[in-house]
C-alpha positions as CSV (number, residue, x, y, z in Angstrom):
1,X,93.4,98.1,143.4
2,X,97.0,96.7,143.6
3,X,96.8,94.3,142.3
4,X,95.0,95.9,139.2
5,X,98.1,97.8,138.7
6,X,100.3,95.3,139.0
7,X,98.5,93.3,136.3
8,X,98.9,96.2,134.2
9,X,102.2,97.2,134.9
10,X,103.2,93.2,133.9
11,X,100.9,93.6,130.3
12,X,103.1,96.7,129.5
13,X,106.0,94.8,130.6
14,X,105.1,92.0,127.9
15,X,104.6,94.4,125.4
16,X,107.4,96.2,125.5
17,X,109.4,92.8,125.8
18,X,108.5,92.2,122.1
19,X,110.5,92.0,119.3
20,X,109.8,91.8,115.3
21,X,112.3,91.9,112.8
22,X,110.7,94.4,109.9
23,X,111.4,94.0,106.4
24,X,110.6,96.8,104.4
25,X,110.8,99.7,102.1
26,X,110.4,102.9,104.0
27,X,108.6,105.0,101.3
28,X,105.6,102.3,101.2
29,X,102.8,103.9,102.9
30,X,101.7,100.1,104.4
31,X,105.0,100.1,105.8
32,X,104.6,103.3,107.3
33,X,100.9,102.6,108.9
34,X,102.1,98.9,110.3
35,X,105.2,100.4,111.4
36,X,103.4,102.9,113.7
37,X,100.8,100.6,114.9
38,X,103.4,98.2,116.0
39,X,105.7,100.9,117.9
40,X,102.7,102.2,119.3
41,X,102.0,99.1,120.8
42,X,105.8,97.9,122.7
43,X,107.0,96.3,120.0
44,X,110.8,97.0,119.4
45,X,111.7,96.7,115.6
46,X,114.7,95.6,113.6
47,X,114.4,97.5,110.1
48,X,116.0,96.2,106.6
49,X,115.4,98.1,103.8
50,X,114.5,95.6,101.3
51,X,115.5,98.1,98.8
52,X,119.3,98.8,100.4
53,X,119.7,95.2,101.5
54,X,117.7,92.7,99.1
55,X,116.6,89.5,100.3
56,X,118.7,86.4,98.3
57,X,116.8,83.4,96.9
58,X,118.0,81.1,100.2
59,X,116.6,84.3,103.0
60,X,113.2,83.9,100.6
61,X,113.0,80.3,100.8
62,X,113.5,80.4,104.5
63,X,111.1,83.0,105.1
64,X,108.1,81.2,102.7
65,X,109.2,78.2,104.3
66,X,105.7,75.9,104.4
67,X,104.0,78.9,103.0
68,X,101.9,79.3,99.6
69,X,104.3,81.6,97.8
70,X,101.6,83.2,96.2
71,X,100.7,85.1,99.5
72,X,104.3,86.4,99.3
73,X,103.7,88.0,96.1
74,X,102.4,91.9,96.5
75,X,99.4,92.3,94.1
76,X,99.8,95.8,93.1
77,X,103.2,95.6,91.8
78,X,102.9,96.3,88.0
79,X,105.0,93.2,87.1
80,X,102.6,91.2,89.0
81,X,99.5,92.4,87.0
82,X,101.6,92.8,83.9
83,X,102.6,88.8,83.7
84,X,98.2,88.3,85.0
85,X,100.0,86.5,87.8
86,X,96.2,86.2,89.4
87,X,95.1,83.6,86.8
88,X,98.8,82.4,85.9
89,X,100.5,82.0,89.0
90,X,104.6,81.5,88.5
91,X,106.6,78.0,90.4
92,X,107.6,78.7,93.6
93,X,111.1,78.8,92.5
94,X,109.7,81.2,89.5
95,X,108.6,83.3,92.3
96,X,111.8,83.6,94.2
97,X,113.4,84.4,91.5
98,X,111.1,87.2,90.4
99,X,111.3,88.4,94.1
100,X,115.5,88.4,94.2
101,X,115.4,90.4,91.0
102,X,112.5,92.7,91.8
103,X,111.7,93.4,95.8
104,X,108.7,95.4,95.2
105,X,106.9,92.2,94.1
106,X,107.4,91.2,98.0
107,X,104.2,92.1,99.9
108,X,104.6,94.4,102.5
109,X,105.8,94.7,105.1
110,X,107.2,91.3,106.3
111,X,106.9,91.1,109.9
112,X,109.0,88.3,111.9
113,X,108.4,87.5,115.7
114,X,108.5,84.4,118.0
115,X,108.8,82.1,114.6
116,X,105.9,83.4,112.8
117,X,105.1,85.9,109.7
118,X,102.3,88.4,108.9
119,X,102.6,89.8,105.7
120,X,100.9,93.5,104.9
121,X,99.5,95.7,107.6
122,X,97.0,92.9,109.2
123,X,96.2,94.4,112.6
124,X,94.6,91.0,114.2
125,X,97.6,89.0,113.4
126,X,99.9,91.8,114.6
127,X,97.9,91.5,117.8
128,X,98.9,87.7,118.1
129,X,102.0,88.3,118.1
């Protein structure tokens, strides 16, 4: 029995141990469902507003990194379905662009832990973090 509660004192240890920076916009309802799935699981977040404090086209870059930037691109914005991104997809550097100028064509939220990104409120992933 001990040693039961010792292993689970050491998982809540873990969890609360984690970190994840979060970038979002804090009237987005995804925002708002991710952000309380990851506090009520440890994690402790570090908020930016990607409203208040844009991303520039270098932080995007870095953040895409490897990435298809398509995935980055939030397809419900109006822009996105206005310029039929679906079937015409814009350069990556066409993208970042877009993105600097208009954040809510940034899926999200963008989550940031130990080197990796989940984009939207994708509970598995979250998990793997």
């Amino acid at each position: 029995m001990l040693k039961k509660k010792k292993a689970a004192k050491a998982a809540a240890k873990k969890r609360s141990a984690r970190t994840a920076q979060f970038l979002q916009k804090p009237t987005c309802t995804t925002c708002r469902k991710a952000r309380a799935y990851m506090e009520d699981r440890g994690f402790a977040l570090h908020f930016r507003n990607l409203d208040a404090e844009r991303l520039t086209a270098d932080e995007l870059g870095e953040l895409i990194g490897d990435r298809d930037h398509r995935e980055f691109l939030n397809t419900r914005n109006e822009l996105y379905r206005q310029k039929n991104m679906k079937e015409n997809p814009p350069s990556r550097a066409d993208a970042i662009r877009m993105m600097v100028n208009e954040p809510n064509l940034i899926r999200r939220p963008v989550i940031v832990a130990g080197g990796r990104i989940v984009l939207g409120f994708d509970q598995e992933k979250i998990d793997r973090l």
